[in-house]
N, C-alpha and C positions, 0 to 999 in steps of 0.2 A: 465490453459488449460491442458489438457491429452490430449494423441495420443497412439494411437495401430498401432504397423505393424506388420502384419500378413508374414510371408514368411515363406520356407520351405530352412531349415538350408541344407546345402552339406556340411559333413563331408572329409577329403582328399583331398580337391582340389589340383590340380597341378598348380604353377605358374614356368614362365622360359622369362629368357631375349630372346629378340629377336637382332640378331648379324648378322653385315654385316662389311665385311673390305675391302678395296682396298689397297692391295699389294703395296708399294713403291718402292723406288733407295734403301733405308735403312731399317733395321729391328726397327730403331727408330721409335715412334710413338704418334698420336697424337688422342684423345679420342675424339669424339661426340656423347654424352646424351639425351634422354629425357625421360621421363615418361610421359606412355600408359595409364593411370587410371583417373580420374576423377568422378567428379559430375553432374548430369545432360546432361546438353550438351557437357558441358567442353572446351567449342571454344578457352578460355581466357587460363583454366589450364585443360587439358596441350594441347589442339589440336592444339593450333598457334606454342608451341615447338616442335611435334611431326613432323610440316610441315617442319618449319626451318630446320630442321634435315635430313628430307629427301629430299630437296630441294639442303642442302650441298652436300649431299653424288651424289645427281645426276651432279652437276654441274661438282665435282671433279671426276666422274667416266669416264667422257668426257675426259680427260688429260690421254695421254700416264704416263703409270707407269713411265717411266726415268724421265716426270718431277714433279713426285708427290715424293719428297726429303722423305718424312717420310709415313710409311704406316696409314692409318685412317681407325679406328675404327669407326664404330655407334653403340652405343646400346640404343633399346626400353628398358627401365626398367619397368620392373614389377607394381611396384608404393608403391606409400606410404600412401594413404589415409585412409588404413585398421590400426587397432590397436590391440594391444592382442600378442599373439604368433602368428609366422609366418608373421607380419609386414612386410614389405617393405624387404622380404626375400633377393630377390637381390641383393641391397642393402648392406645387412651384408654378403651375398656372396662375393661380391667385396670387403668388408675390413678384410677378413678371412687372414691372416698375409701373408698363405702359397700362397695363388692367387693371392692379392698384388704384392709379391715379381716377381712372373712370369709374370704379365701384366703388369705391371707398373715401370718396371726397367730400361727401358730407353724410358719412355715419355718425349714429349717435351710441351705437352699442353693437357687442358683437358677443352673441353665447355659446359656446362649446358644449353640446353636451355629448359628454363622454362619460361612460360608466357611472350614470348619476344616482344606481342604487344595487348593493351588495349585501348578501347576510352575512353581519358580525360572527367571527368565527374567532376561537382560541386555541394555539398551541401547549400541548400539557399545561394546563391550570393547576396550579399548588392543590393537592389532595387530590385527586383525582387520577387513577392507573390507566395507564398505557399509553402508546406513544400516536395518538389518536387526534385529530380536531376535533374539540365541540363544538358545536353550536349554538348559538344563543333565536332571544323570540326579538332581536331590533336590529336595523339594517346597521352597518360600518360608519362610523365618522371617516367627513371626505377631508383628503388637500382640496383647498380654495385658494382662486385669485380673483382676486376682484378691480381691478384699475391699475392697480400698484401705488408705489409711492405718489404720483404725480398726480391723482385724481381721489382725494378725499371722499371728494363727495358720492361716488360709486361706490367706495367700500362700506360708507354708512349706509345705503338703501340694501345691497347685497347684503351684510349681514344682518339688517334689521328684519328684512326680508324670510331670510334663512331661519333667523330664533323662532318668528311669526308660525312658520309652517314646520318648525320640529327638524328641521333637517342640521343634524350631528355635525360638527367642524370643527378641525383641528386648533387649536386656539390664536395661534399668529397664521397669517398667510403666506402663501410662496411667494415672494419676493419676485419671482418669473411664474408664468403659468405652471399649474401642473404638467406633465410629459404629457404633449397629446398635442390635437391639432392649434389648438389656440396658440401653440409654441410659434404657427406659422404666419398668426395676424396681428399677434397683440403688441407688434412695436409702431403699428401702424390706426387700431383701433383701440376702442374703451373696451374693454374682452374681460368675459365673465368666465369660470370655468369651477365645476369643482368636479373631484375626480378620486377612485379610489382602486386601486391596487392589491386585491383581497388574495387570500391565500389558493384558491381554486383557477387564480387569471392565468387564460392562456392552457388552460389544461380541459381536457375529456369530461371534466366533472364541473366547468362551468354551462350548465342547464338548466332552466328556466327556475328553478326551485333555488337558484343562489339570488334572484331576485326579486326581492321583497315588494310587492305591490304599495306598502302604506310606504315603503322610501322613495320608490319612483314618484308615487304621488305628490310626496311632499318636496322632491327635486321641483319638479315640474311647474307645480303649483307655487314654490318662489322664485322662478325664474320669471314666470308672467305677473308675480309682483315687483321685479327688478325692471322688469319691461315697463311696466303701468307708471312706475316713479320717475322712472329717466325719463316718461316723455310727458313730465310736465315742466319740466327743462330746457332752457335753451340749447342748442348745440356748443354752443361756446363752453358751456360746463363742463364737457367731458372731450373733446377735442383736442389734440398736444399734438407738437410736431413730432415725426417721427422720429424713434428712437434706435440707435447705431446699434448695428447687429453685431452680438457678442461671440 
């Protein structure tokens, strides 16, 4: 098969994070993610993250500063589906040593949300004819990272978190984040991520109907119990020197 696409290239483009904070009790602070890019519709990646995200920052904008313990960051990232020079520019903005060292010197957490809710689908199920997906009535189990090895104590609030609010996970964690942007902070932050890969991603058929409203919610809703737990915490708890890039 051949294909032709015809477009007319823009040379320069501008690309820029989009950034929102709400001011804490403390200059500590805690990161929320997503990436603005996609394919097609992009319901699955990233418009169910984009929501999450904005749905945290509005809840938490509600709370008087004195009891939001650490200030919270959002940032809309640029994206990463582009390849070549200028890639997921943001991205390597944010691990530029010098920018690093000024945003990130005393987080206490950082969440990814990426693809935090998909409908469970099945390839030919035993008894069942043709060569068809079904669909089921509950969103996907995600890949999760929650701390990693080095930070116990996040993996316990994350998954207690996650059982709390129903949200599906794979039974061990990635040992590295899921593929996604967390891949670009979490040797440097406590980075939260879960993430799911469905059979529709990246295709014309992911649209708004691959995602499942009770799973976004219950993304969302443990992720600002993951929030609520870590910051009754000292920073010292989830803090680690940076970790050598693999």
């Amino acid at each position: 098969m051949k294909a032709t696409l015809d477009v007319q290239m823009v040379p320069n483009l501008k690309t820029a994070l989009v950034w929102g904070t709400l001011p804490g009790a403390t200059d500590e602070t805690i990161y929320i993610v997503a990436h603005r890019d996609g394919w097609f519709e992009a319901s699955g990646d990233n418009a169910g993250g984009v929501a999450s995200m904005i749905g945290l920052a509005e809840y938490y904008a509600k709370a008087p500063q004195a009891q939001r313990r650490r200030t919270m960051v959002f940032i809309g990232l640029d994206g990463h589906h582009n390849t070549g020079p200028g890639a997921a520019v943001g991205g390597v903005w944010l691990n530029d040593p010098a920018n690093k060292a000024k945003l990130f010197a005393k987080t206490a957490l950082s969440i990814n949300c990426e693809h935090p809710s998909t409908i469970q689908t099945y390839a030919r199920p035993r008894y069942l004819t043709g060569d068809v997906l079904h669909w089921s009535n509950m969103y996907t189990a995600q890949q999760w990272y929650a701390g990693g090895p080095s930070r116990p104590e996040l993996t316990a609030i994350a998954v207690k978190a996650f059982k709390e609010f129903g949200v599906p996970l794979l039974t061990e964690p990635d040992q590295r984040p899921p593929a996604g942007d967390l891949g670009r902070l979490y040797r440097f932050t406590p980075g939260v991520a879960t993430s799911e890969f469905f059979h529709y991603f990246h295709t014309d058929r992911e649209s708004p109907d691959t995602v499942p409203w009770t799973g976004l919610q219950a993304s969302t809703r443990a992720y600002a119990k993951i929030v609520d737990e870590v910051n009754k915490l000292p920073l010292s708890t989830f803090q680690r020197p940076e970790e050598p890039a693999r």
